[in-house]
C-alpha angles and dihedrals in degrees: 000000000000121000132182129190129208125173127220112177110172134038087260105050093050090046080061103050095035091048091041108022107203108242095246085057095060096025132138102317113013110145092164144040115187126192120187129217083346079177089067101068090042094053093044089058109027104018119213110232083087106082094043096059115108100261079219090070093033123112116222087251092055102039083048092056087040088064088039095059086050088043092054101043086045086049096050087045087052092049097035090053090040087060097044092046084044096039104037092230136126115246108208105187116189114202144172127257132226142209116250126189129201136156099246108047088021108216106000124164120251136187116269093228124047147128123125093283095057093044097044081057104044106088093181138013128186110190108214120205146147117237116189104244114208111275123243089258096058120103087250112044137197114202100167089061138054120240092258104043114180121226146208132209133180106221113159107030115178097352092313137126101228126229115264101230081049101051084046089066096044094061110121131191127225148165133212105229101179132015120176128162094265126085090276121112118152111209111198123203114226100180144340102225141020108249 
């Protein structure tokens, strides 16, 4: 396995390499491009409180950098899909979430990207978290996993939000028994299903 590495750390330096690919990024042989807390550099440059705030309460100058901010992440969805459809490689984009409140569902995490734009684009999404699983000295123990067990949940699938009660039943444990430097990380299973 190949890997190359290139750093973008500002807004402007991965609209760059994202709007004029340099030839060794897309060069013989490239399956995958993966950009990682691609949020982060959004947020730093453009934050997004901006585009929550009541437009009532909103000056020009902050509702214009409010449509900016969705102007620049549909412009990178648009780029990023048209590189994966050009190029016949996958695009696998890690990124932050956030807590949203509202005063139906009450604090509920989001993802950090959105808009219509980002999610029209976005064909799947996996959202990864830890949960705290009760301890062996609980009155209810669970000995086949560790205290803080990681998850995984399908949540978009094909373009598709998925159900709730459905995504509920695709959730899947798993531990990470062994990280280096080099491109190998052995991702172990736990379980299939909640019980």
């Amino acid at each position: 396995m190949r890997l190359k590495h290139f750093m973008a750390p500002t807004l402007s330096h991965l609209l760059a390499l994202i709007r004029l690919p340099p030839a060794s990024l897309l060069g013989n042989g490239t399956s995958m491009i993966v950009i990682d807390t691609i949020s982060a550099s959004i947020d730093q440059a453009l934050p997004r409180g901006m585009d929550d705030m009541a437009s009532a309460s909103k000056s020009d100058a902050s509702r214009w950098l409010a449509g900016r901010r969705q102007a620049i992440i549909a412009d990178i969805a648009t780029r990023l899909s048209r590189l994966a459809a050009m190029h016949d490689l996958v695009v696998l984009v890690t990124s932050n979430t956030v807590t949203r409140i509202t005063a139906d569902t009450g604090a509920v995490l989001r993802p950090a990207l959105g808009g219509q734009a980002w999610d029209s684009a976005v064909a799947n999404r996996v959202a990864l978290f830890r949960d705290w699983l009760p301890s062996a000295s609980q009155s209810s123990p669970s000995p086949r996993y560790p205290h803080a067990a990681r998850f995984a949940q399908v949540v978009r699938s094909d373009g598709r939000e998925v159900s709730a009660v459905f995504a509920q039943l695709k959730v899947v444990a798993f531990q990470i028994e062994q990280v280096s430097t080099t491109p190998s990380v052995r991702i172990v299973p736990t379980m299939t299903s909640l019980d």
